[in-house]
VMD Tcl script that draws the C-alpha trace (Angstrom):
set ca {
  {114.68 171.83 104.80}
  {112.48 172.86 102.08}
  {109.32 170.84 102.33}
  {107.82 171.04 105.40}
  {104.80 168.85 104.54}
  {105.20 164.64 105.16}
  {102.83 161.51 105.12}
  {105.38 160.37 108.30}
  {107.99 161.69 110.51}
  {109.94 159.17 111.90}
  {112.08 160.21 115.51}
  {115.00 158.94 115.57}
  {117.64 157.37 112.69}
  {118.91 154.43 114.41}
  {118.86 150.89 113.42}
  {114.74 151.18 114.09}
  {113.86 154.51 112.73}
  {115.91 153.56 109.36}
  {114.06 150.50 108.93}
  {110.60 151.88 109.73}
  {111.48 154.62 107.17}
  {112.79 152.87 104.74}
  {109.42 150.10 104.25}
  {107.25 153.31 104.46}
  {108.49 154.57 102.15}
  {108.73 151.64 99.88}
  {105.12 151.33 100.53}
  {104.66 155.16 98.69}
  {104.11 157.45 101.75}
  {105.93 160.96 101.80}
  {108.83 160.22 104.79}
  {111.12 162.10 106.33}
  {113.35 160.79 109.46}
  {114.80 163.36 111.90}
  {117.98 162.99 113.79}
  {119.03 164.89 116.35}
  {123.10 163.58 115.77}
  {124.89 164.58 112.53}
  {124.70 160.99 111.47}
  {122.16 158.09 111.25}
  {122.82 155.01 112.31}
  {122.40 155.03 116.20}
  {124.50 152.35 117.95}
  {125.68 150.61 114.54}
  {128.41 153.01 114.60}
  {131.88 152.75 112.88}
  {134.80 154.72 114.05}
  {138.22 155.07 111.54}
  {141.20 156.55 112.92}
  {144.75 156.17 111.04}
  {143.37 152.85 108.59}
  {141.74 151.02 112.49}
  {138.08 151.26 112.62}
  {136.14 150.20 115.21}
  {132.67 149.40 116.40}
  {132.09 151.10 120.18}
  {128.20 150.17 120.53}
  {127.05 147.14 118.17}
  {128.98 144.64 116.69}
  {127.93 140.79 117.55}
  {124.63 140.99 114.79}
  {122.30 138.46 116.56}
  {120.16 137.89 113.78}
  {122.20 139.15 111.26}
  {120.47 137.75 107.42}
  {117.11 136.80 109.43}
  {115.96 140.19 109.92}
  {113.11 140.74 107.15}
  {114.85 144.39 106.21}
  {117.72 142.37 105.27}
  {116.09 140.42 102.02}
  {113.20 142.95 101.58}
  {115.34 145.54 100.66}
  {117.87 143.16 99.26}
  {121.17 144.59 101.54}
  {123.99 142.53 100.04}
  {123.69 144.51 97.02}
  {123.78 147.19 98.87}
  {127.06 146.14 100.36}
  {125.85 144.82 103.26}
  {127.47 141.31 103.61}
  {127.94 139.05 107.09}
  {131.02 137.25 107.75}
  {129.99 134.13 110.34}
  {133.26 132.80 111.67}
  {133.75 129.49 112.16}
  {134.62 129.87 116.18}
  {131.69 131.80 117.44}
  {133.23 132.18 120.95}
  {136.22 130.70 123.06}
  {136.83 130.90 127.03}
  {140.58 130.87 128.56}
  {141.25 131.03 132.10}
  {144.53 130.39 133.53}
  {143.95 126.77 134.79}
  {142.29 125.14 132.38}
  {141.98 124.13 128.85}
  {139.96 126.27 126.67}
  {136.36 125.68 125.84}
  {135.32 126.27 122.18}
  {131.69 126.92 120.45}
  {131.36 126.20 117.08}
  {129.02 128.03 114.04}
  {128.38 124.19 113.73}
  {126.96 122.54 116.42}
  {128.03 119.56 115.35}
  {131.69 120.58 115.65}
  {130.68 122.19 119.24}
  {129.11 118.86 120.38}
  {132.51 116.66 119.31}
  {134.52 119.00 121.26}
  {133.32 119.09 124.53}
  {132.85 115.14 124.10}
  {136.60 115.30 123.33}
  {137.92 117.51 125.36}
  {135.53 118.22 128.59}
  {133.06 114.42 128.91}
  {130.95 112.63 126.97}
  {128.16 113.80 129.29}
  {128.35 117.43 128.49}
  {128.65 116.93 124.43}
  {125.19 114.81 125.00}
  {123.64 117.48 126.95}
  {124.81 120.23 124.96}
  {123.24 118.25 121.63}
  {119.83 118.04 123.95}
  {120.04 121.67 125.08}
  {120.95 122.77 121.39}
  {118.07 120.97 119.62}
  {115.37 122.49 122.58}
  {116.69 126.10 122.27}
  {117.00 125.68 118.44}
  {113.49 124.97 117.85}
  {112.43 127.48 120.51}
  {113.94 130.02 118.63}
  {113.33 128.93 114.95}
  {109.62 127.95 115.84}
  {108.47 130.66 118.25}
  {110.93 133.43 119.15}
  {112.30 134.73 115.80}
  {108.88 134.65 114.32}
  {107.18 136.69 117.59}
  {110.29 139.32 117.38}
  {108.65 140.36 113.87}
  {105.09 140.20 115.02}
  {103.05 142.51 117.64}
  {102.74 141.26 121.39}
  {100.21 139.34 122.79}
  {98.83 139.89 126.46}
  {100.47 136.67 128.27}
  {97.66 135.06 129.10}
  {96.82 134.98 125.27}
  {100.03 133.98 124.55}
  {100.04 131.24 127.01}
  {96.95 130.01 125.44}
  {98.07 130.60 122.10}
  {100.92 128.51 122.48}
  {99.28 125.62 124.28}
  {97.03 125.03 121.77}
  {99.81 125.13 118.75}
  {99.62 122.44 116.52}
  {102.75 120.56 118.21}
  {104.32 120.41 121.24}
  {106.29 123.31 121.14}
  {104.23 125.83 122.87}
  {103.37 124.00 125.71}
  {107.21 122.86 126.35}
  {108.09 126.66 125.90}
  {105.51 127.60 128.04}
  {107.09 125.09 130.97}
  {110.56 127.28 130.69}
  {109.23 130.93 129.12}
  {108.87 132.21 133.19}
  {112.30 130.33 134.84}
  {114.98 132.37 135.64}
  {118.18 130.99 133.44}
  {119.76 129.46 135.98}
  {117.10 126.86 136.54}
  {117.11 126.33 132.74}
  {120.42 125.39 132.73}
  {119.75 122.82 135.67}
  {117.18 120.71 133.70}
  {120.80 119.69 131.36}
  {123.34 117.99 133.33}
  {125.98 120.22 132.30}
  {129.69 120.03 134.32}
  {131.85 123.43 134.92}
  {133.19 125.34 132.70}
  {130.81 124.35 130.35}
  {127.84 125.28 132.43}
  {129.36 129.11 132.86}
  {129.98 129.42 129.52}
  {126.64 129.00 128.62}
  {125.39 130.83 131.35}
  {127.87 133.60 130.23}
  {126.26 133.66 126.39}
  {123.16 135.70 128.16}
  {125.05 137.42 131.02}
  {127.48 138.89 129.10}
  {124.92 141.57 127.78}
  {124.37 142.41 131.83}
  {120.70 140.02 132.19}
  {119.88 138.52 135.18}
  {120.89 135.07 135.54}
  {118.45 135.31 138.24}
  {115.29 137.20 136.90}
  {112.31 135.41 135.40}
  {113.70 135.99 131.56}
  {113.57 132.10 130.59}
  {111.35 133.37 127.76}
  {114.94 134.98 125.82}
  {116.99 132.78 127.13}
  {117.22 130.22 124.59}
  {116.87 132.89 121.96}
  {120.29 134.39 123.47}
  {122.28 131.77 123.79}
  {121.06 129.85 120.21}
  {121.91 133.08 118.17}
  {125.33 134.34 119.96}
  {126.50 130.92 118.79}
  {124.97 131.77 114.94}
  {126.46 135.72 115.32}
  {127.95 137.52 112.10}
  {129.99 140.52 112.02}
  {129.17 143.29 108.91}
  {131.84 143.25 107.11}
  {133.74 146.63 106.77}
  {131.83 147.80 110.10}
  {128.05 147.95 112.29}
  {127.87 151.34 110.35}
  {128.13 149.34 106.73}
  {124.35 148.14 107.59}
  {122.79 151.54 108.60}
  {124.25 153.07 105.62}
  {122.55 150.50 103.70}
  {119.35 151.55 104.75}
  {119.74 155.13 104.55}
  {120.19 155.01 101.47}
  {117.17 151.88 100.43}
  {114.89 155.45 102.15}
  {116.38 157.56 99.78}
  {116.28 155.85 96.81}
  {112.50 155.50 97.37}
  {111.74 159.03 97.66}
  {111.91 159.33 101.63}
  {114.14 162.04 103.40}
  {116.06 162.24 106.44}
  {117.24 165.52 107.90}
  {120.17 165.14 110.75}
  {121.25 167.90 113.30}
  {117.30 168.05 113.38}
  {115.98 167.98 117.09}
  {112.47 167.54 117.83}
  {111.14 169.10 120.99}
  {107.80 168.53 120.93}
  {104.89 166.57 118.96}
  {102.24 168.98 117.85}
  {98.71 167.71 118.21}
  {95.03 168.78 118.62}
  {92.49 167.43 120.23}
  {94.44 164.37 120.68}
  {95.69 163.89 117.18}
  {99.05 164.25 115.67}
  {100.06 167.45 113.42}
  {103.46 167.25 113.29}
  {106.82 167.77 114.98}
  {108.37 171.20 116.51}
  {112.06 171.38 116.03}
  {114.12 173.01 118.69}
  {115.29 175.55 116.00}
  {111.06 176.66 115.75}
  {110.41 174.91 112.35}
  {107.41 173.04 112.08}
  {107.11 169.59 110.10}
  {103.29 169.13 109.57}
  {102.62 165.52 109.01}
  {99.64 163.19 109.36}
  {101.39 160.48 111.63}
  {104.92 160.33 113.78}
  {107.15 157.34 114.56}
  {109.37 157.72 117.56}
  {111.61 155.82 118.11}
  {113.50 156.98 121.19}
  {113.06 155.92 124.87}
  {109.95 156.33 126.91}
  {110.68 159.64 128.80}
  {111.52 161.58 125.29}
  {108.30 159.74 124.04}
  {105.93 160.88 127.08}
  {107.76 163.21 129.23}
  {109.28 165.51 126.95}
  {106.92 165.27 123.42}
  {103.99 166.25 125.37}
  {102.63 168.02 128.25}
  {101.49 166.32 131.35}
  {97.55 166.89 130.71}
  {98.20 165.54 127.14}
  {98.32 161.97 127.68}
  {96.57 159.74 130.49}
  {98.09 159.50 133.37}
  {98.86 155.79 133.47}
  {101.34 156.93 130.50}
  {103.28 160.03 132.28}
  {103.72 157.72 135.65}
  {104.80 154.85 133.58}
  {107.60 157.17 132.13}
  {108.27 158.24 134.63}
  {109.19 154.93 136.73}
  {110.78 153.82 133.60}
  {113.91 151.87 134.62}
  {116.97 152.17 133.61}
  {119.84 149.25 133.19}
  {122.13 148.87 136.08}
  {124.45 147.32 134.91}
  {126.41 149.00 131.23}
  {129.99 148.30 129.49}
  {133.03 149.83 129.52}
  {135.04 149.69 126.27}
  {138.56 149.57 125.10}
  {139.75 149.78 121.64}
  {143.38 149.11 120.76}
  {145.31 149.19 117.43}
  {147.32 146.13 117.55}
  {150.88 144.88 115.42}
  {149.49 141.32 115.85}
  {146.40 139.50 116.64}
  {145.88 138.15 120.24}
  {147.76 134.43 121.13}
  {145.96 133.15 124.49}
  {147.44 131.32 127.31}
  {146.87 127.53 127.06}
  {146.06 127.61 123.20}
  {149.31 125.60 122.27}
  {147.33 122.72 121.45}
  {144.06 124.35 120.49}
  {145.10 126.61 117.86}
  {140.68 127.28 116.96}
  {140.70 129.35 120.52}
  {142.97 131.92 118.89}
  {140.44 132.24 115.90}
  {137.34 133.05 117.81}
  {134.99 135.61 116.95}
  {134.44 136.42 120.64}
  {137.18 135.21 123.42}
  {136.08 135.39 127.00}
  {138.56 135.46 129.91}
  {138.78 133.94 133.03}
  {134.98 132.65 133.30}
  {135.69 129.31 134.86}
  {132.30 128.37 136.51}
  {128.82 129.28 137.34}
  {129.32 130.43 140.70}
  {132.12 132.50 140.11}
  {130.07 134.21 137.24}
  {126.94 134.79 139.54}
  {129.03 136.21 142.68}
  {130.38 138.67 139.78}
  {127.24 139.77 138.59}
  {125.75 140.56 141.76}
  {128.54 142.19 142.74}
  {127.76 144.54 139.57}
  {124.03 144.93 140.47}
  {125.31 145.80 143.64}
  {127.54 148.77 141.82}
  {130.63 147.33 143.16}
  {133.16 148.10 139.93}
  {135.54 145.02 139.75}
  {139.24 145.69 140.03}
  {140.63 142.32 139.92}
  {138.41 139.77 137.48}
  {136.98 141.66 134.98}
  {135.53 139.15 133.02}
  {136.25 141.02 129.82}
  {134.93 139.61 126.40}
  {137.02 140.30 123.59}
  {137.03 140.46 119.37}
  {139.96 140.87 116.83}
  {137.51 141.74 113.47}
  {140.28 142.60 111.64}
  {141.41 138.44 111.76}
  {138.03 138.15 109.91}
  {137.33 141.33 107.97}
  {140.86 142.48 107.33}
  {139.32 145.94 105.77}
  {139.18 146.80 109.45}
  {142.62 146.96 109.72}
  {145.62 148.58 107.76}
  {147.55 145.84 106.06}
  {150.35 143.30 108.66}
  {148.11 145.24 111.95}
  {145.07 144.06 113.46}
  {141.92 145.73 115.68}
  {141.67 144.89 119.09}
  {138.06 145.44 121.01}
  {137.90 144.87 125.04}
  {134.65 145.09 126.68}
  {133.93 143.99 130.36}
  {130.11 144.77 132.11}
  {130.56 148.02 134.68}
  {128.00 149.82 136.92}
  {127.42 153.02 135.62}
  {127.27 154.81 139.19}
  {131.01 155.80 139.15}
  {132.62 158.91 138.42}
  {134.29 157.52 134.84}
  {135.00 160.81 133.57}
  {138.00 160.90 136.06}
  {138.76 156.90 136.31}
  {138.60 156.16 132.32}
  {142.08 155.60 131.46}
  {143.03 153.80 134.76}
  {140.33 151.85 134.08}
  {141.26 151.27 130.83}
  {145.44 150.48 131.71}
  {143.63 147.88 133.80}
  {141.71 145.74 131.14}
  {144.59 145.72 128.93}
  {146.92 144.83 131.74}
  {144.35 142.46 132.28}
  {143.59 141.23 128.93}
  {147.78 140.59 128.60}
  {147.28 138.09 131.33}
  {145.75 136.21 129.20}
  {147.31 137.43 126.06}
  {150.91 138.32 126.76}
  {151.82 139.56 122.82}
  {149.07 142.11 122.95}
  {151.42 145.03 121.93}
  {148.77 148.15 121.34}
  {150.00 151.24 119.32}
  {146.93 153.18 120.29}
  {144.03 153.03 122.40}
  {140.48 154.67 122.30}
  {138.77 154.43 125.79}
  {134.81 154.20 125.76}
  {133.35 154.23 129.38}
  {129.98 154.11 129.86}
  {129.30 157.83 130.03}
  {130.19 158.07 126.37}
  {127.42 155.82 125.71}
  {125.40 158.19 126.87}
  {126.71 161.47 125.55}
  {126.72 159.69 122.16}
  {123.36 158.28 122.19}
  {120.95 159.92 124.53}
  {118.42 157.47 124.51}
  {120.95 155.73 126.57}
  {120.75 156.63 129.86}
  {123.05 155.74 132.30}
  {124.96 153.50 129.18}
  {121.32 151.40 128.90}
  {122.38 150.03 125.71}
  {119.20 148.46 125.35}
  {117.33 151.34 126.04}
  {116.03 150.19 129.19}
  {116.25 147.37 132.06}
  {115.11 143.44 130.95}
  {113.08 143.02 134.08}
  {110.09 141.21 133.43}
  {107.74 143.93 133.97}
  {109.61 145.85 131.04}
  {109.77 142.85 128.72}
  {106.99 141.63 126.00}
  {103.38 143.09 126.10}
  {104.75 145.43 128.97}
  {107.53 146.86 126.99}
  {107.44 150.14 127.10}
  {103.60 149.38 129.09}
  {100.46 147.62 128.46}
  {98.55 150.56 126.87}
  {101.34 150.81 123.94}
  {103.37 147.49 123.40}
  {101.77 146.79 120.15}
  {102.91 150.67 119.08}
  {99.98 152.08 119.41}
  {99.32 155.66 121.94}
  {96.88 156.80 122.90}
  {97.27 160.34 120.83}
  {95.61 158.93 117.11}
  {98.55 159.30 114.82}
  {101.05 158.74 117.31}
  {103.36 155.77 116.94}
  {106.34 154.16 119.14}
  {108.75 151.45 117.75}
  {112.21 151.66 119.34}
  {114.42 149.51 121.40}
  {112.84 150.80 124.67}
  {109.47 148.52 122.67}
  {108.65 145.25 121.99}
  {110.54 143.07 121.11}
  {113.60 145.32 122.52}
  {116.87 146.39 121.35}
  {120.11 144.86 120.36}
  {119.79 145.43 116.64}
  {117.33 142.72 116.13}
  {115.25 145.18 113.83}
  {111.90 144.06 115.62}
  {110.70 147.65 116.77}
  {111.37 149.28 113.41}
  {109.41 146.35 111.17}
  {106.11 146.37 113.31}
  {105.69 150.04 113.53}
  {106.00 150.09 109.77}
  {103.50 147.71 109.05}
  {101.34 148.84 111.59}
  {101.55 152.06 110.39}
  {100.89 151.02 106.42}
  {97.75 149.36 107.49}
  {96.44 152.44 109.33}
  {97.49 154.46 106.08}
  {95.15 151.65 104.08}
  {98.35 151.07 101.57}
  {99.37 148.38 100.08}
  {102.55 146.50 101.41}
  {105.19 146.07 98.88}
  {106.61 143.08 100.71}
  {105.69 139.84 102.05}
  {105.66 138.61 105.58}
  {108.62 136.48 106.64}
  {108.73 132.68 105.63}
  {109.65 132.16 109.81}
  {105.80 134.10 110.89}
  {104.13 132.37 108.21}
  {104.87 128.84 109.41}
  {104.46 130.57 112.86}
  {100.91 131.50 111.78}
  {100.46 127.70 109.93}
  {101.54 126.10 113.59}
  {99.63 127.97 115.50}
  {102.04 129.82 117.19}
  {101.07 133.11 115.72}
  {96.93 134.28 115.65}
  {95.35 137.48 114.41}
}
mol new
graphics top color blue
foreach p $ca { graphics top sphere $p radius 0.5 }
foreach p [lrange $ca 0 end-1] q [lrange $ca 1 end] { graphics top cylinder $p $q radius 0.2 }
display resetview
């Protein structure tokens, strides 16, 4: 590392500390990212072996062409470029016909008319249309905008120029469950609502009505990146480059340097010094207040916080299989779209069977006969992923992490694809890479105990809490000290939130100009009301 002398150092080169970078330093300032991996890229990770690649963290992209990185820095001529199959998800079970959601809801809506009742195409129209304009009207334009306090917020949004905000407001504190029971929705198509949300390991139960909608309206408008997750962070590295930032990998910080509560720089664990004038971290709360300073450094509301910072119970276990065909599922003979499904879930039947599962989980009870496994065939969409005539098989079913997986992986994993034949009896794998959820964690250390979203959704670690009161907005208490990772508002799951409010927070504390506009989805926020400086 020659120059030793930055505007910003950003912690971190994951999805957030790439995107942060890269509008800083589109914006002019002298930026160099540090990762302590010998990659970037955090959990959009792509791994090839023998012509297979797969994706062991992210895959589903939520929000995909909506995040503001993705047409500020113009990505699909980077080669970034989203493939949105047609059948967002399918459920087979063993009794039953197969339930199918559509990229068009319209499509969705005729089916379960069709095929389930006229009742439950009519409520899923109703349910679509509220969630829809939840999301398009309030959620997606607060994930790229600082958190309000929720009284504010409440306030903000009762007094939008429509209705909106105050229906929003009646749902934004129900758990999901009770959501669900304001549509008259029959089984399965109840659970596989339901399942859209629970399948990332959130409480069905928990007061998280506010993401709800958000959830379930994007995983049925999901993309994959074509070629691979790690296609996208690639992208990004090198928009930073190409505007004169840096990034340095295999480069550990230790500690932040300050004095006299301002930032200096960053201390490498191999001794070198990076003087700077601000830092970006974007790494979870106990790295960021635990281990970056001492004890006497920062108020104590912030070392306790960290310190009861809670982890995720509940985590994935992967399993990755090279495969001479794609998947053919039980009860499909006359429903040829469930074998075409970007996500296939198996054996989810009804709500109650789904809830007794999940507290099971939260229990840390590891299942051994349902798993409940979710799986995707990218290579049927994105044949790249693939060597030519084979396909790419990816298994993933929600695990406690308390379990000794170092010793139980591969029985474990002999036991989703026994289980996943069940339900697809040509699945003839050639090879297999297991991924329990201690690999998570090895991998990325900012996942704890496999928290793949950097920390519990409870409600007290959600929205102007998230990572605590004092520095939701990304603001610390130590001037020149920043935080915009998953473990911050709005949270992870590659949304790109974190990473695009630090940087703008951070250019208007520098006094720059922005080289980009704010998104067309906060300005109408701002024009409704939904939005306030």
């Amino acid at each position: 590392m020659k120059n030793k002398e930055y505007d910003v150092a950003i912690i971190g080169a994951g999805p957030n500390g790439l995107i942060c970078g890269a509008y800083l330093a589109k914006a002019g300032l002298k930026v160099i990212v540090l990762e302590a991996r010998h990659e970037t890229g955090g959990g959009l990770d792509t791994l090839e072996f023998a012509g297979f690649k797969y994706n062991p963290h992210a895959i589903y992209h939520m929000m995909a062409e909506v995040m503001p990185v993705y047409h500020d820095f113009n990505l699909k001529s980077r080669g970034v470029k989203y493939i949105y199959p047609e059948v967002q998800a399918a459920y087979i079970t063993k009794n039953q016909k197969p339930l199918i959601f559509y990229h068009d809801p319209k499509k969705t809506i005729d089916f379960i008319s069709s095929e389930f009742s006229t009742k439950d195409g009519e409520e899923y129209a109703r349910m679509y249309a509220d969630f829809a304009e939840y999301s398009e009207k309030i959620l997606i334009p607060l994930t790229y905008a600082p958190p309000m306090p929720p009284i504010e917020q409440v306030q903000v949004l009762d007094s939008a120029k429509d209705d909106v905000g105050k229906r929003f407001n009646e749902i934004a504190e129900l758990p999901p469950v009770d959501i669900l029971d304001m549509y008259s929705f029959s089984e399965p198509v109840k659970a596989g609502i339901l399942n859209l949300f629970s399948m990332w390991g959130l409480s069905s139960h928990e007061a998280l009505g506010y993401i709800f909608p958000l959830y379930v309206y994007r995983m049925t408008n999901t993309a994959l990146c074509s070629g691979g997750s790690h296609r996208l962070s690639s992208a990004i590295h090198k928009a930073i480059i190409q505007n004169g930032g840096a990034i340095s990998d295999e480069s550990t910080v230790v500690k932040v340097l300050n004095r006299n509560g301002r930032v200096e720089g960053v201390l490498l664990d191999d001794g070198t010094e990076i003087k700077t004038k601000a830092v970006a971290s974007t790494v979870d709360p106990q790295q960021n207040f635990l281990q970056f300073f001492k004890d006497d450094e920062l108020p104590d509301n912030l070392v306790d916080s960290a310190k009861k910072w809670e982890w995720e119970k509940i985590t994935l276990f992967g399993t990755h299989l090279a495969l001479r065909e794609a998947p053919k599922y039980i009860g499909t003979e006359s429903f040829d779209d469930a074998n075409r499904a970007m996500i296939t879930f198996l054996g989810v039947k009804d709500t109650d069977t789904l809830l007794d599962h999940h507290r099971s989980l939260e229990n840390g009870q590891v299942p051994k006969q349902d798993l409940f496994g979710h799986t995707t065939c990218a290579s049927l969409f994105d044949p790249i992923q693939a060597p030519d005539g084979m396909h790419t098989g990816r298994w993933e079913c929600l695990v406690p992490y308390d379990n000794d997986w170092e010793s139980n992986k591969w029985d474990y994993a002999k036991l989703c694809v026994e289980q996943w034949k069940e339900y697809a009896p040509n699945l003839d794998p050639v090879n297999m890479l297991v991924y329990p959820p201690t690999y998570i964690e090895k991998k990325l250390i900012n996942m704890v105990k496999g928290s793949f979203k950097h920390g519990a959704y409870v409600p007290l670690q959600m929205g102007y809490f998230r990572p605590n009161e004092t520095c939701s907005q990304g603001f610390t208490p130590i001037e020149g000290f920043y935080i915009c990772g998953a473990s911050v508002y709005p949270g992870g799951m590659v949304i790109g939130g974190p990473g695009y409010i630090g940087a703008n927070l951070i250019a208007d504390d520098f006094g720059i100009e922005k080289p980009w506009e704010e998104p067309d989805t906060v300005k109408k926020a701002r024009e409704n009301g939904i939005i306030q400086d």
